[in-house]
C-alpha positions as CSV (number, residue, x, y, z in Angstrom):
1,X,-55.9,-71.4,-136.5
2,X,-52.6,-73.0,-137.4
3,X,-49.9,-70.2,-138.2
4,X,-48.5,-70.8,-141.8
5,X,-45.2,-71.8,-140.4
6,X,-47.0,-74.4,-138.3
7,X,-48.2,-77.7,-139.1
8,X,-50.9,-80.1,-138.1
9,X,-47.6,-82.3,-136.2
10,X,-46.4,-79.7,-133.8
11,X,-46.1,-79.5,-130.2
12,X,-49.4,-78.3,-128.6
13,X,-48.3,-77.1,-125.0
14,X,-51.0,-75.2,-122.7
15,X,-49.1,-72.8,-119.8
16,X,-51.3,-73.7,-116.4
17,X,-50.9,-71.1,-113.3
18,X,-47.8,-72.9,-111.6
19,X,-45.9,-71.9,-114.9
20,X,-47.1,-68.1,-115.4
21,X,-44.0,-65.7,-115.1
22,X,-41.9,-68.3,-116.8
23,X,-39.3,-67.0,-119.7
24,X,-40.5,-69.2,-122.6
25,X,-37.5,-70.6,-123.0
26,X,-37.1,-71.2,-119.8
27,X,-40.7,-72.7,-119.6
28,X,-40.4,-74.9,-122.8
29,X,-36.5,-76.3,-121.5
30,X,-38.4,-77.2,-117.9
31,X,-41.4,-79.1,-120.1
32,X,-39.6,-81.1,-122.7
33,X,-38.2,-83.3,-120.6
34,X,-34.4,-84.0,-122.7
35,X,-34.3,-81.2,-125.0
36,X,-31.9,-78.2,-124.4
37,X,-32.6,-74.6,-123.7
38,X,-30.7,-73.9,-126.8
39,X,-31.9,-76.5,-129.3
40,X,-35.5,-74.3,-128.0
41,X,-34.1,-71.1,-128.4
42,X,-33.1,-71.9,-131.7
43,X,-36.0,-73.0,-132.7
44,X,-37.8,-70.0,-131.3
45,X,-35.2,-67.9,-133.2
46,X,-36.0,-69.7,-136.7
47,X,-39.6,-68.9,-136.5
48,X,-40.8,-72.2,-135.1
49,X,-42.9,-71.2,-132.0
50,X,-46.0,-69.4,-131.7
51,X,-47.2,-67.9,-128.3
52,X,-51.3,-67.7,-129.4
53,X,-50.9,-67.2,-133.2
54,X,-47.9,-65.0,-132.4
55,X,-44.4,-65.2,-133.0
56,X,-42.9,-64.5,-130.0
57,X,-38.9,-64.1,-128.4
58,X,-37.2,-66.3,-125.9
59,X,-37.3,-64.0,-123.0
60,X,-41.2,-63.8,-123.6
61,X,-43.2,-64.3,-119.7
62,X,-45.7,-66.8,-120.2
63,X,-49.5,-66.7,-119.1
64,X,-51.8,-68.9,-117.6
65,X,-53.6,-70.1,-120.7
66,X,-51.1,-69.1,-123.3
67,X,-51.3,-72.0,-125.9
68,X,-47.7,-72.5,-127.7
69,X,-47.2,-74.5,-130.8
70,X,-44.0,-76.2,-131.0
71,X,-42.4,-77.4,-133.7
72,X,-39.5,-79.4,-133.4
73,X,-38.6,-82.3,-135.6
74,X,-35.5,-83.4,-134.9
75,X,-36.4,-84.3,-131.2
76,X,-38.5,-87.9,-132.6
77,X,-35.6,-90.1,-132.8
78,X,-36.2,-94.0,-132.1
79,X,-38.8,-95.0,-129.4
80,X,-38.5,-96.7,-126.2
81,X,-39.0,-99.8,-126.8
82,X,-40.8,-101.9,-123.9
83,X,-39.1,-104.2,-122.4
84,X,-40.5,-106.5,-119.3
85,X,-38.0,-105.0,-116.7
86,X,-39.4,-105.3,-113.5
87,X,-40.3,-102.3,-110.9
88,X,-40.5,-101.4,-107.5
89,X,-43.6,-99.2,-107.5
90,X,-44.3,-97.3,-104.7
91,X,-47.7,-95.3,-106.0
92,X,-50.1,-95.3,-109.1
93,X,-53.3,-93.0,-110.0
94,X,-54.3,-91.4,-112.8
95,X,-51.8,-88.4,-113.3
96,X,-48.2,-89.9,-112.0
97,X,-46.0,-92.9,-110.7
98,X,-43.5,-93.4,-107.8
99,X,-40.9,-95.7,-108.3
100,X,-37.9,-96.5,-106.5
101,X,-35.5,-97.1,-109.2
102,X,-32.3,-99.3,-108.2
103,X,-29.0,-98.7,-108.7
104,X,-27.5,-100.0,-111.7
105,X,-30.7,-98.7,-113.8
106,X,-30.2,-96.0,-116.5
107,X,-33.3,-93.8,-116.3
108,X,-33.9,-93.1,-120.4
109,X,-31.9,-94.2,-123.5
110,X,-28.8,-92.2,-125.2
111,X,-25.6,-92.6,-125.3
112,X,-24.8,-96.0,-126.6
113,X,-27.7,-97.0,-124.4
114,X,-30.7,-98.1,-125.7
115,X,-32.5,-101.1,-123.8
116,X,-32.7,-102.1,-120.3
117,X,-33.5,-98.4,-118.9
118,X,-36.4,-97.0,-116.7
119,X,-38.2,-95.7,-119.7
120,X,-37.9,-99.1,-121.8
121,X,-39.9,-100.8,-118.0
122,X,-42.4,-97.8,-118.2
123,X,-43.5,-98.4,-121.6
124,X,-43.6,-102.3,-121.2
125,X,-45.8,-102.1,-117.5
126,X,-48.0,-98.1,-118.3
127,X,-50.7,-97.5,-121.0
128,X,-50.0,-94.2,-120.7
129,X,-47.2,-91.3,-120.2
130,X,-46.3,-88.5,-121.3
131,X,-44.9,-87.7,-124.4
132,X,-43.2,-84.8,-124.2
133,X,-40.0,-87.1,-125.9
134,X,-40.4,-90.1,-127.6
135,X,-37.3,-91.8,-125.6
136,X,-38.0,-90.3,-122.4
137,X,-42.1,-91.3,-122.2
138,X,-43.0,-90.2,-118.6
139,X,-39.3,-89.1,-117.5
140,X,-39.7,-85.4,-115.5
141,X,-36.2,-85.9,-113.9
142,X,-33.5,-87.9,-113.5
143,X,-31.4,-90.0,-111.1
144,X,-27.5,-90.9,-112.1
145,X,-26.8,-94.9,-112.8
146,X,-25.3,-95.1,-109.9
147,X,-27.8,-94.0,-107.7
148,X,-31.0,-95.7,-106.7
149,X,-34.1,-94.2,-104.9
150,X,-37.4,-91.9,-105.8
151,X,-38.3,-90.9,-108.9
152,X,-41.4,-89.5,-110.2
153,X,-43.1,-90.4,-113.6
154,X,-46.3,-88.2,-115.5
155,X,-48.7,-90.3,-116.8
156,X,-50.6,-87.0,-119.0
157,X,-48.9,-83.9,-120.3
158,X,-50.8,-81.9,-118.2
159,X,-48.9,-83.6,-114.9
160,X,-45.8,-83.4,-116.9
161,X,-46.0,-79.7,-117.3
162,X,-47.4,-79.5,-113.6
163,X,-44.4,-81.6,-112.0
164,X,-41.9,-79.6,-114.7
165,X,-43.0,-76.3,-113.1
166,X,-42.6,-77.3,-109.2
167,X,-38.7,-78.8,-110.2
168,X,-38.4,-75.3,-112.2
169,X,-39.4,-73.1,-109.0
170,X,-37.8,-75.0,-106.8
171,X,-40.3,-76.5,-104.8
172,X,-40.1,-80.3,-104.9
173,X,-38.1,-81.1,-102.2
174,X,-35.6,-83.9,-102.4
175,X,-33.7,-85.5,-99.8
176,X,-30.6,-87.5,-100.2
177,X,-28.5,-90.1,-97.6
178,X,-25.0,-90.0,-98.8
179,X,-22.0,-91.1,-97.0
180,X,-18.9,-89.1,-97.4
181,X,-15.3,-89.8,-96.8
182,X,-13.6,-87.8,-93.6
183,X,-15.1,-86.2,-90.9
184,X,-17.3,-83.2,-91.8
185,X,-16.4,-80.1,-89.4
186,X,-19.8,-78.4,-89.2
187,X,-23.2,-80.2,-88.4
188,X,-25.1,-78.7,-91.4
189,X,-23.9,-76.1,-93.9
190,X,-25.0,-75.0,-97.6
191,X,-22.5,-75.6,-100.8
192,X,-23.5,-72.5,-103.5
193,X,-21.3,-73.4,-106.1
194,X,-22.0,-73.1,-110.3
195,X,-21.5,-76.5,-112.0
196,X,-20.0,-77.1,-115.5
197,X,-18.3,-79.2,-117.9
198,X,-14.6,-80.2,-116.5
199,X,-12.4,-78.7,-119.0
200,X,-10.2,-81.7,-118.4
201,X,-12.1,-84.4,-118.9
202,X,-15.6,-83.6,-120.8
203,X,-16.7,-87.1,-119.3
204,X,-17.0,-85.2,-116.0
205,X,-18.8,-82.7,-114.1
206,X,-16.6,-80.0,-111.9
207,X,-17.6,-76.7,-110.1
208,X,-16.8,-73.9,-112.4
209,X,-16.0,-70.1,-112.1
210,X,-19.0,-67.8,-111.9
211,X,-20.1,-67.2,-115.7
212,X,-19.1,-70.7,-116.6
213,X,-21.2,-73.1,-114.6
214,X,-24.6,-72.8,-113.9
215,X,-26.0,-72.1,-110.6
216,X,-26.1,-75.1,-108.1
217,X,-27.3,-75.1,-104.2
218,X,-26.8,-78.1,-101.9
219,X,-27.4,-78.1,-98.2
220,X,-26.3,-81.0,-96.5
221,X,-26.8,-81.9,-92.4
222,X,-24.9,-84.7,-90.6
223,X,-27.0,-87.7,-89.5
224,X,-24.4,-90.2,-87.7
225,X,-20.4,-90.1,-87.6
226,X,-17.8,-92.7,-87.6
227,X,-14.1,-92.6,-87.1
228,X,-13.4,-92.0,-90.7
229,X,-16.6,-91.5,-92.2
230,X,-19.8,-89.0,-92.5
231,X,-23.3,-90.1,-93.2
232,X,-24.9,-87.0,-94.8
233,X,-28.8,-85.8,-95.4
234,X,-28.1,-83.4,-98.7
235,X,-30.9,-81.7,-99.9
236,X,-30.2,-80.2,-103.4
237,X,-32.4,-77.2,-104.4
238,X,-31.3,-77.2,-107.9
239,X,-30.7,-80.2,-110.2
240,X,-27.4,-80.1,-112.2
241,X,-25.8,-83.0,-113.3
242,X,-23.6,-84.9,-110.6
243,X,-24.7,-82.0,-108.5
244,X,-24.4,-83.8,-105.0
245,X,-21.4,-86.1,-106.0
246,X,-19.5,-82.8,-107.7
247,X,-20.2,-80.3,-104.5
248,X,-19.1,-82.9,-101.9
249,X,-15.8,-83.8,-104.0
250,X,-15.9,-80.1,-104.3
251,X,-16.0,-80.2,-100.2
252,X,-13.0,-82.4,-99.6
253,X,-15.4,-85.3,-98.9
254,X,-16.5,-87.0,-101.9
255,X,-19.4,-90.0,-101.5
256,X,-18.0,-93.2,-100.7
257,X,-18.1,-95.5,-104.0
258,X,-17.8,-92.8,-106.4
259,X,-15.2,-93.8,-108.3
260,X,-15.3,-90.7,-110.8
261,X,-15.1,-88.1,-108.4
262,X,-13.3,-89.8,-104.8
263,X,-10.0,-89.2,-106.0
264,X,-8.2,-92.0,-105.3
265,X,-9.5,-91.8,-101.6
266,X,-10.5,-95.7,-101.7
267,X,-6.9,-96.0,-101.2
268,X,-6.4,-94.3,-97.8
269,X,-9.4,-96.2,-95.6
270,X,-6.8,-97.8,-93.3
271,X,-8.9,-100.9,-92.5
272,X,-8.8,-103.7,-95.1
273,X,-12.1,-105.2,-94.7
274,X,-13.7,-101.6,-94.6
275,X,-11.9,-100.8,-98.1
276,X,-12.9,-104.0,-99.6
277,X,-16.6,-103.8,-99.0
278,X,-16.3,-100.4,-100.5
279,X,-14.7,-101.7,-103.9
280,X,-17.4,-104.3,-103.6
281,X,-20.5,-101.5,-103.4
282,X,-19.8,-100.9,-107.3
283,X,-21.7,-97.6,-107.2
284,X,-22.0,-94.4,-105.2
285,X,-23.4,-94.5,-101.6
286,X,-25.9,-92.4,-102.6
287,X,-29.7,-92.8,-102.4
288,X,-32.7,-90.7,-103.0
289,X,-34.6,-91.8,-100.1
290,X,-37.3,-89.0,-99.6
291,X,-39.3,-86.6,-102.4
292,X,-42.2,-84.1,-101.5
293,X,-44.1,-82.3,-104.3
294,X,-47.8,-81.3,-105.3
295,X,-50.4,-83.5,-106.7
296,X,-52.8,-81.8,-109.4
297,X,-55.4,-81.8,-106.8
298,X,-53.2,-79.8,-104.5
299,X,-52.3,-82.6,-102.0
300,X,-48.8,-82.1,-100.9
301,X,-47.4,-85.9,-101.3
302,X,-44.3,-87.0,-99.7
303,X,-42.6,-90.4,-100.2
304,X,-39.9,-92.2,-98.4
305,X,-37.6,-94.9,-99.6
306,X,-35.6,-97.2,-97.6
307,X,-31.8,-98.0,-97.6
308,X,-30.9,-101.0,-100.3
309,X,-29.3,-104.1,-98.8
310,X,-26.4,-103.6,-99.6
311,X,-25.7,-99.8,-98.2
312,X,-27.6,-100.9,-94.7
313,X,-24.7,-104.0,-94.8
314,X,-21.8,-101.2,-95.1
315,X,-23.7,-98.8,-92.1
316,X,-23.5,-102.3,-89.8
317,X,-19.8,-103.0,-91.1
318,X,-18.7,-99.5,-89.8
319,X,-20.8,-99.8,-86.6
């Protein structure tokens, strides 16, 4: 039965094993891809979720086979619309995609952007995705402008939730190459560090004191050194925004390219031609060039994407 409060449009959402021991909230933030924990707390708070017929509080631990019914109007704003934007895709069955998105490529609309994004290509080129929100068909996570590499897509709701719950528990594993400025001391090393708003500039992402960041983890091991330079595997086990480009600023070596959060340090590369293929980059060296996580059938799949052009080119400038 529908509770009274309910009606025959909301959100139908099924909690499967991988998500039992969940807060709701918590649960409900990781599923609807886009929509904050708060704008889902609130909702909770008026009255506008049920946990099986059942009104039910935020900190509430979900069940396998709990069904929750949703109501939340205000997230169906405008739909992508499709848009014949071509992809690079790396795997297709019936529950996800893998797609090496390039740099350059916003992954959903918002924010004065509204065409030309990953979601826009997904609609245009899949039948089918998820719709846990109407802009972001498909969209589990996300990748900065800036950066290019792997990104997975649901095809059903059911592999949304699935994929949701692995980011939630920390147990996709991503893998970054990043090159940094300077010359990092230690071989490998861990950056625990909460992540907020910059006070300063609200544009910007900054590491904040304890109570007013959230939690962020990045371990990061060196791959190959040059005189003035670093090249970096980071693997992030959380996923805040700007989280790698933030914690290695944060380090004293911010990611070559990054113009929002290098400081200035384009300035100090000594060797003309070195600094003047960085200012012709345009974007971060940053790339998400491996990603590891669990198909529905229980097959652990893992994915590797290769350096673009253009950041091979800088590695062979600096060799």
């Amino acid at each position: 039965m529908i509770p009274k409060s309910m009606n025959e449009d909301s959100e139908l959402i099924i909690v499967t094993a991988e998500s039992a021991g969940m807060r709701l909230d918590a649960f409900l933030a990781a599923f609807l891809a886009g929509v904050s924990r708060a704008t889902i707390q609130k909702a909770i708070q008026s009255g506008d979720c049920f946990v099986n017929d059942r009104s039910a509080k935020a900190s509430y631990k979900v069940r396998a086979g709990d069904e929750i019914q949703l109501e939340l109007p205000e997230i169906v704003p405008l739909e992508a619309a499709p848009e014949n934007i071509p992809l690079n895709i790396l795997h297709e069955d019936d529950d996800l995609i893998v797609i090496n998105k390039p740099a350059g490529m916003v992954v959903h609309p918002g924010a004065g952007v509204n065409s030309g994004t990953l979601a826009n290509a997904l609609v245009y080129h899949f039948n089918q995705l998820s719709q846990a929100n109407s802009l972001r068909p498909g969209i589990v996570h996300r990748l900065d402008v800036g950066t290019s590499g792997l990104i997975v897509v649901a095809k059903t709701d059911r592999e949304h939730q699935h994929l949701a719950a692995q980011f939630e528990a920390r147990t996709v594993e991503k893998h970054y190459t990043a090159l940094v400025y300077g010359v990092v001391k230690n071989e490998s090393g861990r950056i625990d560090a909460p992540i907020g708003r910059d006070p300063r500039n609200r544009v910007k992402m900054a590491v904040r004191p304890e109570g007013q960041g959230r939690h962020a983890l990045t371990l990061y091991r060196v791959v190959e050194r040059f005189a003035d330079f670093t090249l970096l595997d980071v693997e992030i086990k959380t996923g805040r925004t700007h989280q790698i480009r933030v914690h290695l600023a944060h380090l004293k070596h911010p990611i070559v390219g990054d113009a929002t959060y290098d400081g200035g340090r384009v300035n100090t590369v000594k060797d003309a031609r070195l600094r003047s293929s960085i200012e012709k980059l345009g974007r971060p060296f940053l790339h998400a060039a491996s990603l590891m996580f669990e198909h529905p059938n229980g097959e652990r799949m893992s994915f590797e994407a290769p350096l673009p052009e253009a950041l091979q080119s800088y590695l062979h400038c600096l060799r």
